[in-house]
N, C-alpha and C positions, 0 to 999 in steps of 0.2 A: 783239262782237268789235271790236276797233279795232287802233289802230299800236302799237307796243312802244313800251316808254319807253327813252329815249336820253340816257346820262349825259353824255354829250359835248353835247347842248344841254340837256338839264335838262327835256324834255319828249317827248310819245310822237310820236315822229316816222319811226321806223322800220318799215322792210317787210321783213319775211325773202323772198326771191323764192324760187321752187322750185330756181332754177339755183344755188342755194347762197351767192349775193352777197345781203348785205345795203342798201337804198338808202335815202334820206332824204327826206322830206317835205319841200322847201323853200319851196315857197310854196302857196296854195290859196284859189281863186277860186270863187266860185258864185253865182250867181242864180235866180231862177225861171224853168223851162224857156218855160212860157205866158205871159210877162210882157205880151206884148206884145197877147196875145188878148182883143180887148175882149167879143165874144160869139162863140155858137157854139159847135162840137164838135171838137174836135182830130180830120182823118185823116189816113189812113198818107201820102198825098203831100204833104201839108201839114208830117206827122212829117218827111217824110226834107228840106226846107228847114229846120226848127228844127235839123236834125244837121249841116248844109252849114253852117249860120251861127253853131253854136259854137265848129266846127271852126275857120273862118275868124276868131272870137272868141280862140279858143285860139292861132292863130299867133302874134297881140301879145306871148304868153309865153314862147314857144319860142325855144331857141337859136338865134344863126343858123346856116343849113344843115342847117334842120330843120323838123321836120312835127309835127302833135301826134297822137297815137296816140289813138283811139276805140276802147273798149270797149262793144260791142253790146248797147242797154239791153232792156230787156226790153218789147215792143210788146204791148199790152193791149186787149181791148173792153171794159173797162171803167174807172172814175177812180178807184175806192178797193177795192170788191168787186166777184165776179164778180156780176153781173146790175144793177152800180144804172146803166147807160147803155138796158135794154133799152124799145124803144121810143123812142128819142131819135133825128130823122132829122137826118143831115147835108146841110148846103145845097150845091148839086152834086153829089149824087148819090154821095161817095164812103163809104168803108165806116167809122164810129167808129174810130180807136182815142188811144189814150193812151200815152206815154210815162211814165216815173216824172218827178215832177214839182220837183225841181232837177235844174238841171248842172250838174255840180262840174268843174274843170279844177286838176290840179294837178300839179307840176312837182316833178320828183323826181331826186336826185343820186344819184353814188357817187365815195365819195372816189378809187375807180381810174376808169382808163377802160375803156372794153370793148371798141378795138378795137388803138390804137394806144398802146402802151407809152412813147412820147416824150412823150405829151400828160399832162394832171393829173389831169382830172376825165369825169365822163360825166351826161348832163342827158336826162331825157325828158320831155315835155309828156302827159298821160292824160289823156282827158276820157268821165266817164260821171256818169252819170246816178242819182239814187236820191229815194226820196218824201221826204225830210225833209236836211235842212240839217246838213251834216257837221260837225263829228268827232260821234259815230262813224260810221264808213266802215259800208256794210250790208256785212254777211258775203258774199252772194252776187258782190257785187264786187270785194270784200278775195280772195274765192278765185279772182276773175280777172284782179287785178292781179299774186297771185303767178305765176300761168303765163306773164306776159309773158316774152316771149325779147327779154332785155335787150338781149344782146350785136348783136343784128340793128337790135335798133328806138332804142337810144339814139345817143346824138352826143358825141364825144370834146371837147372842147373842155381849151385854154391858158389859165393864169391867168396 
């Protein structure tokens, strides 16, 4: 599953959302989530600083007067399949797990705005997570970016 194709830029850069608005893929960022982990086991308090510091990665992208929206990746005891971490101890005593292993952050338009009718456009910053290096988007995410509640979570911006 991936983006639709969008004649108006000549590639697949569209999101049908659930709320009926269609919005645009305009830019899109990722690295590898672990980059920085030279050994060791990825745990869950170690996970939730790699989510604090994409977050804080992903504001660079954001419009201003704005935040970037996390979609909740999916937190694993294991790195590829269920059981290849079993027996692996983490140093400090905490519990394995893994994240999927890029972050993706991407910034997405719509040619209206979503809250104020005076303004042009509307800009939201996403940032999640999936095992391999996008496009294509993994389905399980593509089906939670279309439930964003646009109207709440984007930012109207003047051109």
């Amino acid at each position: 599953m991936s983006l639709e194709y969008d004649i108006s830029y000549h590639r697949h850069c569209r999101l049908a959302l659930g709320c009926g608005l269609s919005v645009t893929l305009d830019a899109l960022h990722q690295w590898a989530t672990y980059r920085g982990l030279i050994e060791g086991v990825p745990f869950d308090r170690a996970n939730d600083h790699v989510l604090e510091g994409a977050l804080r990665r992903a504001q660079a992208y954001c419009v201003e007067k704005s935040s970037p929206h996390l979609l909740p990746p999916e937190r694993r005891p294991y790195l590829r399949q269920p059981g290849d971490m079993e027996g692996v101890r983490v140093v400090g005593g905490g519990v394995a797990e893994w994240l999927p292993l890029v972050t993706c952050v991407g910034v997405f338009k719509s040619a209206f705005p979503a809250h104020n009718p005076a303004l042009d456009e509307a800009y939201l910053t996403v940032v999640w997570l999936q095992d391999e290096f996008a496009l294509p988007i993994e389905a399980s995410v593509l089906a939670q970016m279309r439930a964003i509640d646009w109207r709440t979570l984007a930012t109207d911006v003047e051109l």
